[in-house]
C-alpha positions as CSV (number, residue, x, y, z in Angstrom):
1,X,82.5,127.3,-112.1
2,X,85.9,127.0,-109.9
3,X,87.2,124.4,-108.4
4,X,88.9,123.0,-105.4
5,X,91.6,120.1,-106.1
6,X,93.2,117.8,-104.3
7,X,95.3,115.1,-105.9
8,X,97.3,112.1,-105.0
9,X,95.8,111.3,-102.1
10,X,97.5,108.4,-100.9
11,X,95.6,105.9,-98.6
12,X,95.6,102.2,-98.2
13,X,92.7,100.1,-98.3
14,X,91.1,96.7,-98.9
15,X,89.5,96.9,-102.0
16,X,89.6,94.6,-104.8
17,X,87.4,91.5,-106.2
18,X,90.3,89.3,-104.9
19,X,90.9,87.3,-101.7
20,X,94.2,88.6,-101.6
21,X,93.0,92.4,-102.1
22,X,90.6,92.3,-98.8
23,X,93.2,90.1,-96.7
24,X,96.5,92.6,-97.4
25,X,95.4,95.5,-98.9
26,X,96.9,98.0,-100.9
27,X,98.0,101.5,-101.7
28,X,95.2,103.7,-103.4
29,X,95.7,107.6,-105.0
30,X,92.2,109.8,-105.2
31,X,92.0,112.8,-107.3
32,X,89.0,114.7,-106.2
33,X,87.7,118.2,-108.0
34,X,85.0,119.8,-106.3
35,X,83.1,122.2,-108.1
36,X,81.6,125.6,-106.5
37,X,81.6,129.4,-106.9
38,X,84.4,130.7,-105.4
39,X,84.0,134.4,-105.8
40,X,82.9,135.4,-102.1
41,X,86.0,133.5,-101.0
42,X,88.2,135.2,-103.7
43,X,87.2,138.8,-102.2
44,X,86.9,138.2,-98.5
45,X,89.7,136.3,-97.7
46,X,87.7,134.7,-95.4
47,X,87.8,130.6,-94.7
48,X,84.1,130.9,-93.5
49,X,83.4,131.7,-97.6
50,X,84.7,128.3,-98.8
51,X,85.1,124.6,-98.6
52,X,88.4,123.4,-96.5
53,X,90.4,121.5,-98.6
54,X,91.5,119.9,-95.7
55,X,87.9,119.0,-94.7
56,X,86.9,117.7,-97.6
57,X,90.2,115.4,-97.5
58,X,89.5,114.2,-93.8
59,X,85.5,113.4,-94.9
60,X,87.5,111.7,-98.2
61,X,89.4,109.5,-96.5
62,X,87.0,108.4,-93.5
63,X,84.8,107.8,-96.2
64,X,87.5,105.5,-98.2
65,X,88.5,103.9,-95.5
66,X,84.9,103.2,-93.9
67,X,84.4,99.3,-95.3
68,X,85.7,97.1,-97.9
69,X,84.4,97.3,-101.6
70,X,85.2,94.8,-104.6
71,X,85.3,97.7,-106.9
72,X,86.5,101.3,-107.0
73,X,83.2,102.5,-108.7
74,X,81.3,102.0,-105.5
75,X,84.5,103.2,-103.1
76,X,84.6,106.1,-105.8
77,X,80.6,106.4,-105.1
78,X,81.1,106.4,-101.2
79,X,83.4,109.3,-101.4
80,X,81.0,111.4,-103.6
81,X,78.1,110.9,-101.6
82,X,80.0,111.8,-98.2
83,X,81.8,115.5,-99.8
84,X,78.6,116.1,-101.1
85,X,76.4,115.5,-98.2
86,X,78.9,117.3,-95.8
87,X,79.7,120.7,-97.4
88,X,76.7,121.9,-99.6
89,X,78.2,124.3,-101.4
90,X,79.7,122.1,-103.4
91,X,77.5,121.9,-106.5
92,X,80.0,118.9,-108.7
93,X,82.4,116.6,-107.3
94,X,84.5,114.1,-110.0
95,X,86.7,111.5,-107.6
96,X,89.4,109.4,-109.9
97,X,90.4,106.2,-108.0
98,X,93.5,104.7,-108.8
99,X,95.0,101.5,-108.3
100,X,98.3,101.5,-109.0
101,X,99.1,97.9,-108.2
102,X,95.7,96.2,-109.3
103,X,97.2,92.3,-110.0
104,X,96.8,92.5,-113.9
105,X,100.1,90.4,-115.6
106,X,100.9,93.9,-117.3
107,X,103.2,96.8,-117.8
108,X,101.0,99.7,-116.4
109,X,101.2,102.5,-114.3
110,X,97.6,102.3,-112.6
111,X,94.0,101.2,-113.7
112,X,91.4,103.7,-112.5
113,X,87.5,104.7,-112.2
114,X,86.5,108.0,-112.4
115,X,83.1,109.2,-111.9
116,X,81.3,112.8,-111.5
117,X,78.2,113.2,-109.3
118,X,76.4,116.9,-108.6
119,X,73.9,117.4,-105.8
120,X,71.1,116.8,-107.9
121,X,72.2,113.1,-109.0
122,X,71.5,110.0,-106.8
123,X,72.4,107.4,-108.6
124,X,72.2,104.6,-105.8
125,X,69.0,106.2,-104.1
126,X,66.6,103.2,-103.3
């Protein structure tokens, strides 16, 4: 399977578990690989054939930026659901959130979730 990357995606948001995290927020990087067959694309030469990187980063970050969440597995969640609902040919998604400034008394450079979803999976479906 091939993939389309994007990585660092630098937004700032108010997530966290803390007051402090919701009230001033705080810088955020996403890694998102999207997973889909990119053979037509790789012949034609044709946009029509593929995913946008730069849609899927635009649905990314409205989706990021939509509410508040205490933790990143459920901001991580949000942005899954939204790539994968928009652009069907994507068959995988994985979405790393990192926190690069997480308030932990430590020498680190960033604490992170990262999940993988694919179409079939719904893991928060009612």
């Amino acid at each position: 399977m091939d993939n389309i990357q994007i990585r660092g995606l630098r937004l700032y948001a108010y997530h966290g578990v803390n007051p402090e995290e919701k009230q001033e927020g705080q810088p955020f990087l996403l890694d998102i690989t999207c997973k889909l067959p990119l053979d037509v694309p790789c012949c034609s030469d044709n946009v029509e054939d593929t995913v946008s990187y730069a849609k899927v980063l635009k649905t990314a970050r409205a989706a990021f930026l939509a509410q508040s969440y205490d933790l990143l597995e459920r901001a991580a969640q949000v942005v899954a659901d939204a790539v994968l609902q928009q652009f069907p040919k994507i068959l995988e998604i994985t979405v790393c959130v990192k926190k690069p400034f997480a308030p932990i008394q430590a020498d680190f450079a960033y604490t992170a979730v990262e999940i993988t979803r694919t179409r079939e999976a719904t893991p928060c479906a009612p």
